[in-house]
DRENTORRO-699502 format. One line per 4 residues: their letters; for each residue x, y, z of N, C-alpha, C. Coordinates in Angstrom, 1 decimal. Example, Ala and Ser with C-alpha at 12.3 -4.5 7.8 and 13.67 -1.06 7.14 Angstrom:
! DRENTORRO-699502
AS	13.2:-5.7:7.8:12.3:-4.5:7.8:13.2:-3.3:7.8  12.8:-2.2:7.1:13.7:-1.1:7.1:12.9:0.0:7.9
***
This chain:
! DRENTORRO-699502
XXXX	0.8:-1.2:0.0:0.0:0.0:0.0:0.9:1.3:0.0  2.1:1.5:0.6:2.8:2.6:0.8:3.4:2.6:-0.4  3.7:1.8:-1.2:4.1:1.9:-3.0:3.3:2.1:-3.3  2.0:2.1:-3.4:1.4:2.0:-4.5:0.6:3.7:-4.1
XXXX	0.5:4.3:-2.6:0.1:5.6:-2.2:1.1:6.8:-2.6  2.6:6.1:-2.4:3.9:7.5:-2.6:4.8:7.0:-3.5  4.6:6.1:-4.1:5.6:5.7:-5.8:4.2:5.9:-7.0  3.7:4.6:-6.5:3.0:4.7:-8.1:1.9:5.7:-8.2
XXXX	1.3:6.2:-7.4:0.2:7.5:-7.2:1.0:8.6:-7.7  1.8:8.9:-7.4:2.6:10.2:-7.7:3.0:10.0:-9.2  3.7:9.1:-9.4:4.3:9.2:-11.2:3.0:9.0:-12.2  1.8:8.2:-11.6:0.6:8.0:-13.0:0.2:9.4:-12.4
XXXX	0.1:9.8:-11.9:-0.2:11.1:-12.0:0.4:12.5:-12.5  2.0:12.4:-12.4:2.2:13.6:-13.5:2.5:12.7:-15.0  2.0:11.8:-15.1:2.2:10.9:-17.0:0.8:11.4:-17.2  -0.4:11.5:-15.9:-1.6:11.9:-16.7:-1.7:13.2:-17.2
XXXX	-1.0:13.4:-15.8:-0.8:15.8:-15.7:-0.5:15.6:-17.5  0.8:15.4:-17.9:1.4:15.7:-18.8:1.1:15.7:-20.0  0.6:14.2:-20.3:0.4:14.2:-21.3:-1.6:13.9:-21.4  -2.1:14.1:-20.7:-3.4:14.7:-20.8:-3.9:15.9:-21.0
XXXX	-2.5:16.3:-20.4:-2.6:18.4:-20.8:-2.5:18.3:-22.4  -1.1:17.3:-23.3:-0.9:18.1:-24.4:-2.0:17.1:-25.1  -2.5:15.9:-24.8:-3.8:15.6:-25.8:-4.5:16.9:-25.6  -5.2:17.4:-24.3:-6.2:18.0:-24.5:-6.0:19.4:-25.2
XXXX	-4.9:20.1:-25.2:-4.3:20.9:-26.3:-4.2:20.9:-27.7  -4.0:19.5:-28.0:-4.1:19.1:-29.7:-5.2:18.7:-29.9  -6.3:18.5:-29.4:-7.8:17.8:-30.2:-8.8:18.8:-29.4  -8.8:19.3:-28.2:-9.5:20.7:-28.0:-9.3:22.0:-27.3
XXXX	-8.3:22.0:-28.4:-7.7:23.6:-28.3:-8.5:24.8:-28.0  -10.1:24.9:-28.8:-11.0:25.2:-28.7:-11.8:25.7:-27.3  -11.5:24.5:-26.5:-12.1:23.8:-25.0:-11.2:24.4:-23.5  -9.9:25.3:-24.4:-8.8:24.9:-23.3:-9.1:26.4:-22.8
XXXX	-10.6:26.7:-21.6:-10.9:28.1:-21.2:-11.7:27.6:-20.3  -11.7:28.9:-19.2:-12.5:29.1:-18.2:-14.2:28.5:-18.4  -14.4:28.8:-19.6:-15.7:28.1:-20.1:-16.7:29.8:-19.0  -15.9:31.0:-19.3:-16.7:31.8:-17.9:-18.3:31.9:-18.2
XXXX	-19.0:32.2:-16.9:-20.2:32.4:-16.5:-20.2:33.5:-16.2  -19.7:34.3:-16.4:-19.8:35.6:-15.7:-21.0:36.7:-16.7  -21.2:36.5:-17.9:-22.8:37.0:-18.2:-23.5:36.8:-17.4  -24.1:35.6:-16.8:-25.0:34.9:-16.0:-25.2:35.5:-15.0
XXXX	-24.2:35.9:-14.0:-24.0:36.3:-13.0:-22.9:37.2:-12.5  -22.5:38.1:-11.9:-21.2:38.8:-11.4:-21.0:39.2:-10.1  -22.4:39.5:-9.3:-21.9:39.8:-7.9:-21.2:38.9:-7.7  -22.0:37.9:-7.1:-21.0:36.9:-6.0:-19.4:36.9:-7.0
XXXX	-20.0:36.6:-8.2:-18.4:35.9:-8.6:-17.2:36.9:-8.5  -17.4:38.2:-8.8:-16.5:39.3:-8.5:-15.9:39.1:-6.6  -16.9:38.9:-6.1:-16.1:38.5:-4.4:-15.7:37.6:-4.5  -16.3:36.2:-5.0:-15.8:34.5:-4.8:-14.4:34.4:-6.0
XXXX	-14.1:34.9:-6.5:-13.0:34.8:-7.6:-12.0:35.1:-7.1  -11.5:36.5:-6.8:-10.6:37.0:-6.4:-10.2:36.4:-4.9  -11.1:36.1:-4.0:-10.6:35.2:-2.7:-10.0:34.0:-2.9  -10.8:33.4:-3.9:-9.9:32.0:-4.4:-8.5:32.2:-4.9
XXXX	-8.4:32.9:-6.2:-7.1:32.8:-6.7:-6.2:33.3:-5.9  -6.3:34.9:-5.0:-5.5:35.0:-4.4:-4.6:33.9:-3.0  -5.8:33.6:-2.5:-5.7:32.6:-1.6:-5.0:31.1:-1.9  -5.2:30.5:-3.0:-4.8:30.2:-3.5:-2.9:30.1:-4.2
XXXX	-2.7:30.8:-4.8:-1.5:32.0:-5.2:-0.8:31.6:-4.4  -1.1:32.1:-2.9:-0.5:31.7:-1.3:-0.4:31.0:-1.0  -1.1:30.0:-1.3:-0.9:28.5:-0.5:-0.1:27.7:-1.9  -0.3:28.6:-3.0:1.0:27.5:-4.0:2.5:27.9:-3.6
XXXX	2.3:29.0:-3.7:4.1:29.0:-3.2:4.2:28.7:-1.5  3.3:28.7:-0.3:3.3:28.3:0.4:4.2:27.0:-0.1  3.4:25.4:-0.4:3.7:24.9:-1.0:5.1:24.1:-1.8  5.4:25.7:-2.3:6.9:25.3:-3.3:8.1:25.4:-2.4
XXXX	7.4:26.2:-1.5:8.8:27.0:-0.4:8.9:25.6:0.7  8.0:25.3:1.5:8.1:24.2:2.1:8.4:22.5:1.8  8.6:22.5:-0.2:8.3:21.4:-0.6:9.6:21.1:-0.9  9.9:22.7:-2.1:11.2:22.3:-2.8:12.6:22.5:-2.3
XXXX	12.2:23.5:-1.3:13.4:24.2:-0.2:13.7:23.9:0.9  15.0:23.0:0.4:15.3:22.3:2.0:15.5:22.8:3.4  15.5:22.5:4.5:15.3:23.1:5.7:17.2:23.4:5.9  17.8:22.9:5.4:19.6:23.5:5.2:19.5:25.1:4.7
XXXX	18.4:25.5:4.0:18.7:26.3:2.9:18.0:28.0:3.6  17.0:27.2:4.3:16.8:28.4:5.2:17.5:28.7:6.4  17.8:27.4:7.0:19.2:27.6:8.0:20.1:28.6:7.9  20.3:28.4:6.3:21.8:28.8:5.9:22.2:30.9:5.7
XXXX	20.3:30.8:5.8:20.2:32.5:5.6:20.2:33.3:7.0  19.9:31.7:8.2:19.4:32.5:9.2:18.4:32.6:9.8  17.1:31.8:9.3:16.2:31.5:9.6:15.7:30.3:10.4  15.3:30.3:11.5:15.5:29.1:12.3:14.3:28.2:11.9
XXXX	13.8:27.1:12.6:13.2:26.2:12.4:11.7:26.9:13.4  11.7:27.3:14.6:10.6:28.0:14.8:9.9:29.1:14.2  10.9:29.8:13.8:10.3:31.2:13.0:9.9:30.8:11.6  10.6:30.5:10.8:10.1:29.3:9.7:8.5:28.5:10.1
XXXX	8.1:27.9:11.4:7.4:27.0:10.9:6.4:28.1:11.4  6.5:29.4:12.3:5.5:30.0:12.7:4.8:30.9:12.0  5.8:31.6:10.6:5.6:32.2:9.4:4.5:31.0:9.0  5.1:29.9:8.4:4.5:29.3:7.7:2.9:28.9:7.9
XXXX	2.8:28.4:9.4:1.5:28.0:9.9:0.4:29.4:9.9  1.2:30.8:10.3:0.2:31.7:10.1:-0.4:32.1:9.1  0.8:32.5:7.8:0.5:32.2:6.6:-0.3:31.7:5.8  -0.2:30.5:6.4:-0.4:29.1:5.5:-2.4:29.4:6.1
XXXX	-2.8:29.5:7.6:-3.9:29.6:7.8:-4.7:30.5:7.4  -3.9:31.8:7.4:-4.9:33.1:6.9:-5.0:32.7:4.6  -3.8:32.1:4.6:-4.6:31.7:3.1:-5.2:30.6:2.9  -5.2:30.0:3.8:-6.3:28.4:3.7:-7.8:28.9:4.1
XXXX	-7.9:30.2:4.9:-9.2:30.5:5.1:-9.8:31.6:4.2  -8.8:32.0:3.5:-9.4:32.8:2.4:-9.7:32.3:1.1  -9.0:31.1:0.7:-9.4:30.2:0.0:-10.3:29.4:0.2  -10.9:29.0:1.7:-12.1:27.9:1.7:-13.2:29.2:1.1
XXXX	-13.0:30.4:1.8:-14.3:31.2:1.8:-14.6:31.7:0.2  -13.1:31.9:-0.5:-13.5:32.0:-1.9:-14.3:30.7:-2.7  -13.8:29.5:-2.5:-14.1:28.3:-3.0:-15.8:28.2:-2.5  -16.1:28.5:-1.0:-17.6:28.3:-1.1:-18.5:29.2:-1.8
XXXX	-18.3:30.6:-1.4:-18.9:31.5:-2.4:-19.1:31.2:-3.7  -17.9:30.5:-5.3:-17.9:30.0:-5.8:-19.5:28.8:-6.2  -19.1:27.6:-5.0:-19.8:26.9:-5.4:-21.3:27.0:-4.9  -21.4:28.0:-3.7:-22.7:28.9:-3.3:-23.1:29.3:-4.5
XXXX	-22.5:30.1:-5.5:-23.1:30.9:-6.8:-23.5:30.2:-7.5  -22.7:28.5:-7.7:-23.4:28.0:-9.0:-24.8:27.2:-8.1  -24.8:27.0:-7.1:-26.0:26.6:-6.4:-27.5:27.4:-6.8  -26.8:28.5:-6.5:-28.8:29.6:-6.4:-28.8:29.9:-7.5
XXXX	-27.6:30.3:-8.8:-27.8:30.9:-9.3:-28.1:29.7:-11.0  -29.6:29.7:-11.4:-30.1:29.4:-12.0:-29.6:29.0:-13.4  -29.4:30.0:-14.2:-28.1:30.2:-15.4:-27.1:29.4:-14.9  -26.3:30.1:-13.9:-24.7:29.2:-13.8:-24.9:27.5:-13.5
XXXX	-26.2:27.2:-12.8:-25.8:25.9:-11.9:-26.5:25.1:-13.6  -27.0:26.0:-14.9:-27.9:24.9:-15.7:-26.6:24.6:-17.0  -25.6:26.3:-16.7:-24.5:25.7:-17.7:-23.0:25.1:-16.6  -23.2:24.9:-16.1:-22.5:23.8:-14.8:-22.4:22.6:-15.4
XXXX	-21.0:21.5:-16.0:-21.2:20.5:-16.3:-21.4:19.3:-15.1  -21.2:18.0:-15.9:-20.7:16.5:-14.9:-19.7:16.8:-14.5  -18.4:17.5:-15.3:-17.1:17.3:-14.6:-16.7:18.8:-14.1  -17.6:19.4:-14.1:-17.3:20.9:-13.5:-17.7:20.3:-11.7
XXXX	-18.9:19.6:-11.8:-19.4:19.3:-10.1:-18.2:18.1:-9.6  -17.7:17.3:-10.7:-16.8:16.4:-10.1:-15.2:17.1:-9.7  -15.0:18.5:-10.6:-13.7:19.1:-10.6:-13.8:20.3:-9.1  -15.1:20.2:-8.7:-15.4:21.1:-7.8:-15.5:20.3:-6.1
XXXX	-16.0:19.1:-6.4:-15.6:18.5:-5.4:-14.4:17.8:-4.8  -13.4:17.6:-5.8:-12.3:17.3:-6.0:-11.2:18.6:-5.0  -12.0:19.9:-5.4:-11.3:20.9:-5.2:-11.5:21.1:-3.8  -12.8:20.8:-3.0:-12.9:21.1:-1.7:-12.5:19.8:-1.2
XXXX	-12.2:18.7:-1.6:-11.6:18.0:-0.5:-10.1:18.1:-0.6  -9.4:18.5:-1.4:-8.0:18.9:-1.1:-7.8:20.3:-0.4  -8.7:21.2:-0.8:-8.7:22.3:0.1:-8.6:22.3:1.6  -10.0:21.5:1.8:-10.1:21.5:3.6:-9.6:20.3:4.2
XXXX	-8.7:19.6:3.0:-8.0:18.5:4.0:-6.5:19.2:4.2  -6.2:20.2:3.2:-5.0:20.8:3.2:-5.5:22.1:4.7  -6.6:22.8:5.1:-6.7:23.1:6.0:-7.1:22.4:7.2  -7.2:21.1:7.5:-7.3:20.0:8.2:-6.0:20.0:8.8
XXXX	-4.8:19.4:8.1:-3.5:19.4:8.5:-3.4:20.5:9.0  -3.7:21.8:8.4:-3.0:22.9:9.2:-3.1:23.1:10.0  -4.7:23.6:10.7:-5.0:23.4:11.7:-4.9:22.3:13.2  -5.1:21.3:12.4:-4.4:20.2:13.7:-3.1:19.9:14.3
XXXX	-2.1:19.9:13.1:-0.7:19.8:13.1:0.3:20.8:13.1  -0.4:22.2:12.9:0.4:23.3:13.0:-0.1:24.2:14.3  -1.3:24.5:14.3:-1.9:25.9:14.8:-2.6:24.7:16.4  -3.0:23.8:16.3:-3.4:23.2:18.0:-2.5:23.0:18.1
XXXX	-1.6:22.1:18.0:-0.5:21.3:18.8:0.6:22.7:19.2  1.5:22.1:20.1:2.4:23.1:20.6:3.4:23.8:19.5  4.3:22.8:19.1:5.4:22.6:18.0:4.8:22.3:16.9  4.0:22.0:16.4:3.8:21.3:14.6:4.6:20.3:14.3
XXXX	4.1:20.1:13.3:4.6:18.8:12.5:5.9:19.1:11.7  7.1:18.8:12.2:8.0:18.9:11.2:7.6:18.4:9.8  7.6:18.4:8.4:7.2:18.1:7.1:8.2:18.0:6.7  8.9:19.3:7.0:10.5:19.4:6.4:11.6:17.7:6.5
XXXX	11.4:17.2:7.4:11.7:16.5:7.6:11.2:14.8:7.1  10.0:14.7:6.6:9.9:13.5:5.9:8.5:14.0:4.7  7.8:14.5:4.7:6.9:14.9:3.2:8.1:15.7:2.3  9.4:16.5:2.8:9.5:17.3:1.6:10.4:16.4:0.9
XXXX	11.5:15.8:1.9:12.3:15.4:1.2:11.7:13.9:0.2  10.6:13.3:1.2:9.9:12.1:-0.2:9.7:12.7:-1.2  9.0:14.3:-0.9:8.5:14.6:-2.8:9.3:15.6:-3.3  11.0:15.5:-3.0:12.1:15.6:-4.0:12.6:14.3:-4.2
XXXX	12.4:13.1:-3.5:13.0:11.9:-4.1:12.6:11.5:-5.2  11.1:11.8:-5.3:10.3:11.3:-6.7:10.9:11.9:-8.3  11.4:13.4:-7.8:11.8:14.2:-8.6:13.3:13.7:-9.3  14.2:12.8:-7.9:15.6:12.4:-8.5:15.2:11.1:-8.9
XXXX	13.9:10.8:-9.5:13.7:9.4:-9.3:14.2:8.1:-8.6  14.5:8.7:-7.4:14.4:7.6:-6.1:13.9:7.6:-4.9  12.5:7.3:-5.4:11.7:7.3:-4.2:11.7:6.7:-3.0  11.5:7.5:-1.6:11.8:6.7:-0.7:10.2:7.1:0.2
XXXX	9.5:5.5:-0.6:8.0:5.5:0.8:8.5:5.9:1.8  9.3:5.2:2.4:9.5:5.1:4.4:9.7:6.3:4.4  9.9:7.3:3.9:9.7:8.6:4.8:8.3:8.8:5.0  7.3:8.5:4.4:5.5:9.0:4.4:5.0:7.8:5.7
XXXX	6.1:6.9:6.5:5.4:6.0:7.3:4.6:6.6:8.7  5.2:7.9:9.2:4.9:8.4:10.4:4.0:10.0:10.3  4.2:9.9:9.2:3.1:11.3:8.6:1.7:11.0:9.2  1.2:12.3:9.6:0.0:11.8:10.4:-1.1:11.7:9.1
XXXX	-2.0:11.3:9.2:-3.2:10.9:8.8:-3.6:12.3:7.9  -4.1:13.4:8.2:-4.4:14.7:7.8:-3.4:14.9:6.7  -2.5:15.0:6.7:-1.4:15.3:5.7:-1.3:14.2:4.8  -1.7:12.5:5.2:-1.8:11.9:3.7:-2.8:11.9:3.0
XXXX	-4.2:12.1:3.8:-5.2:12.7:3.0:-5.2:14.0:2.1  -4.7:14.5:2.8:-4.3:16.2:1.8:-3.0:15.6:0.6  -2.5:14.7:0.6:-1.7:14.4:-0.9:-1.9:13.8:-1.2  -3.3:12.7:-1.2:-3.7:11.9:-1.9:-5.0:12.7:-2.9
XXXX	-5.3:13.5:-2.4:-6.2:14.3:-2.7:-6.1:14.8:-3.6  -4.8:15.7:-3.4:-3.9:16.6:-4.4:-3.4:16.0:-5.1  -3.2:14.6:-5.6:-2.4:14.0:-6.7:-4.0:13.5:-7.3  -4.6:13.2:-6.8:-6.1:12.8:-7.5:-6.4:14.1:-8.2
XXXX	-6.5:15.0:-8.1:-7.1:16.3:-8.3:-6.1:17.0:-9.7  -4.8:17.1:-9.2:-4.1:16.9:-10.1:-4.1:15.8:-12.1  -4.5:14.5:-11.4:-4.9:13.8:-12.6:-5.8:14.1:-12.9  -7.0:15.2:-12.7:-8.2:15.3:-13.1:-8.1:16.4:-13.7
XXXX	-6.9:17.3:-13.6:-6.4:18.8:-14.3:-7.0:18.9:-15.6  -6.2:17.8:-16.3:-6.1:18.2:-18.1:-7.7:18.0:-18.3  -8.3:17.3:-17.6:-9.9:17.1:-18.2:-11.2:18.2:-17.9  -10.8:19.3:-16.9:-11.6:20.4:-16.5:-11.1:21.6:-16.9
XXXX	-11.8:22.9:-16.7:-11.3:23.8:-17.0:-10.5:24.5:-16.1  -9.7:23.7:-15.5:-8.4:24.4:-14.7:-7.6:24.5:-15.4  -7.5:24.3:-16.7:-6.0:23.8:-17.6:-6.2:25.5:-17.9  -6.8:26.4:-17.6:-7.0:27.8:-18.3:-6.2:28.2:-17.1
XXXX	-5.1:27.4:-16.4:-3.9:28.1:-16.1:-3.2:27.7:-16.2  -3.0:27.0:-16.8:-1.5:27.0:-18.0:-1.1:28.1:-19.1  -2.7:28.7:-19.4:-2.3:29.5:-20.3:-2.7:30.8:-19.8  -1.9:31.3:-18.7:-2.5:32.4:-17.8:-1.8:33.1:-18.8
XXXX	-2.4:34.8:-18.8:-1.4:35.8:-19.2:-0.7:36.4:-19.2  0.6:35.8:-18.5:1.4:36.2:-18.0:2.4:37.5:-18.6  2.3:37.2:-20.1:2.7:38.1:-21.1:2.2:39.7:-20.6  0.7:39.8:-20.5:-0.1:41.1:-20.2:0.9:42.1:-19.6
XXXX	1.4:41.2:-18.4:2.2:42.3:-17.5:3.6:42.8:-17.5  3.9:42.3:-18.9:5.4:42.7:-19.6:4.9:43.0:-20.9  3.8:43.2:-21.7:3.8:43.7:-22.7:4.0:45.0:-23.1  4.4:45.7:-24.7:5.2:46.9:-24.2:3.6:47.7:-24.1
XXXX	4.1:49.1:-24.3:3.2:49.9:-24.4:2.3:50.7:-25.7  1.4:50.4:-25.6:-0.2:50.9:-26.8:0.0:52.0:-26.6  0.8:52.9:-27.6:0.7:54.3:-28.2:-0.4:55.0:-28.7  -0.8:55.7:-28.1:-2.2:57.0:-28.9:-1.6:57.9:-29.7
XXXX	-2.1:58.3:-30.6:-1.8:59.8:-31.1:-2.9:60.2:-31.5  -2.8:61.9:-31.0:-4.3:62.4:-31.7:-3.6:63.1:-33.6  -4.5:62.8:-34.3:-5.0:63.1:-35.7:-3.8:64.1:-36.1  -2.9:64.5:-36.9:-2.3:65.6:-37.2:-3.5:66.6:-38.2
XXXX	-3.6:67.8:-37.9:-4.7:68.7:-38.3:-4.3:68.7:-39.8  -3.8:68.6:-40.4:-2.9:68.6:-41.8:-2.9:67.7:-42.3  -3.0:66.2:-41.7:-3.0:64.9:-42.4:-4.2:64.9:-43.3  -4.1:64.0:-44.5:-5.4:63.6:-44.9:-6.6:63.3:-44.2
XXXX	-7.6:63.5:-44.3:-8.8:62.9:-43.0:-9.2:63.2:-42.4  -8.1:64.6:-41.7:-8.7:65.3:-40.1:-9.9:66.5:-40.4  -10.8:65.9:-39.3:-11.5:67.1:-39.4:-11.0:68.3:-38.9  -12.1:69.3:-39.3:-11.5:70.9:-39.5:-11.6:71.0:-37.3
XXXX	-10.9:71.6:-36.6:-11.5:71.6:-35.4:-10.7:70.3:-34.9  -9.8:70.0:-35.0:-9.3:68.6:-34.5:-8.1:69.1:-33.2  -7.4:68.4:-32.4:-6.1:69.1:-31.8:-4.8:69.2:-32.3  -4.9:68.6:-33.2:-3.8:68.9:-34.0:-2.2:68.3:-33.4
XXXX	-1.2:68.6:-34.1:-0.1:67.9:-33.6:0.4:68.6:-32.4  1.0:67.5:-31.5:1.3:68.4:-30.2:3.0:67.4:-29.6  3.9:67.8:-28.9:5.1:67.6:-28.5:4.7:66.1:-27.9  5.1:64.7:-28.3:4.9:63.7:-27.3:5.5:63.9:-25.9
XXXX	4.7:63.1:-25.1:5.1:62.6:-24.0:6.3:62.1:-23.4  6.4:63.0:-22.3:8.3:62.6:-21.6:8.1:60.8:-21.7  9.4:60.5:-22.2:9.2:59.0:-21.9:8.6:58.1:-22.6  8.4:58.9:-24.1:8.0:58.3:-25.3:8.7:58.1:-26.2
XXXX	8.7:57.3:-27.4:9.6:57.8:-28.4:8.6:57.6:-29.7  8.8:59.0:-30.3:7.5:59.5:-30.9:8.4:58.6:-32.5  7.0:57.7:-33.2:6.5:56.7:-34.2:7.1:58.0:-35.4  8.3:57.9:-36.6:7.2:58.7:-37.7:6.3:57.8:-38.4
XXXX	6.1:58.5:-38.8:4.7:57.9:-40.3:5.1:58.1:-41.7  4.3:57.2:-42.1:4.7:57.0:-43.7:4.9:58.4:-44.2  5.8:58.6:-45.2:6.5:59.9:-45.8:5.7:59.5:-47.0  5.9:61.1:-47.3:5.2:61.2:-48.8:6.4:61.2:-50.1
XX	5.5:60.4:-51.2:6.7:61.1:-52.2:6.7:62.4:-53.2  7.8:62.5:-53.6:8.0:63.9:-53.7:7.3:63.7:-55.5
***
């Protein structure tokens, strides 16, 4: 059972991640979007959206920092093992509870709201349930093993380095043997949830836009009063803007 929960669960699940993402990329390209509802409805979703992803956002690099970053590496800056896990547990709670509250609002909206819950698929309710049981089992752990107990659960010491072994391809179960219960539920969850990626519309973050926020800058110019075209009464040419660099335009020939 412990191979088959932290070797073979983990690898068919990024062979599904991966190459279920690029089937679903080559045969429906079309498909690979939010599928948004937001005609339908916008209150709630304008509050339940932004609580999710931000919340969210948090708890991924929550996540990357405690997963991929060894407990040597924060030592090494200076950061101890208490302050480290007391950042993390606070952290980690104020975004796990702004993520449950986005995620219910969410599935509150497609509930009452008539339009959304009739264009709501089979695997939108299955990708949704999938979503709250890794959520509040990932706030389960936190709360029981970080925030009641005195000390918390070291992780550092047997969940992170198992899910870098997978990475050097040599997995080592026996670290996941003393993991408490809350925490294997929360990565069995997340590796299920994960193989269920490429088939819902979560895959509309792969192709976030990240571009948007490095793209250059959309130039205006008003009309030159002289050009062909402009009406009579126009503002005419005027000195660009500090911190521009003013476009010419097609020349005429002589």
């Amino acid at each position: 059972m412990d191979v088959m929960l932290w070797v073979v669960l983990p690898y068919v699940t990024f062979a599904v991640l991966a190459v279920g993402s690029l089937w679903r990329y080559r045969y429906d390209r079309f498909g690979w979007t939010t599928r948004s509802s937001e005609l339908y409805e916008k209150k709630l979703l304008r509050l339940g959206s932004p609580l999710f992803h931000l919340g969210l956002l948090v708890v991924i690099l929550g996540h990357v920092a405690g997963l991929a970053v060894p407990a040597t590496w924060t030592a090494a800056v200076g950061i101890s093992e208490e302050v480290y896990h007391l950042v993390a547990a606070l952290a980690g709670a104020a975004a796990s509870a702004v993520l449950v509250l986005g995620l219910l609002i969410l599935i509150y909206r497609r509930r009452v709201s008539s339009a959304v819950f009739l264009a709501t698929t089979v695997m939108d309710k299955v990708m949704y349930a999938m979503l709250a049981v890794s959520v509040l089992s990932g706030a389960w752990a936190t709360t029981a093993t970080q925030l009641v107990t005195a000390h918390g659960y070291d992780y550092r010491q047997s969940i992170s380095p198992w899910f870098r072994s997978l990475w050097y391809l040599q997995p080592q179960p026996d670290l996941m043997a003393g993991v408490p219960v809350s925490f294997q539920v929360h990565i069995v969850a997340a590796f299920l949830l994960f193989a269920l990626w490429p088939f819902t519309r979560l895959v509309h973050a792969f192709s976030a836009p990240v571009g948007y926020l490095f793209r250059p800058y959309v130039v205006y110019r008003s009309r030159d009063a002289t050009s062909p075209g402009a009406t009579s009464g126009g503002s005419g040419s005027h000195s660009p803007r500090p911190g521009w660099e003013p476009s010419s335009g097609p020349r005429k020939r002589s």
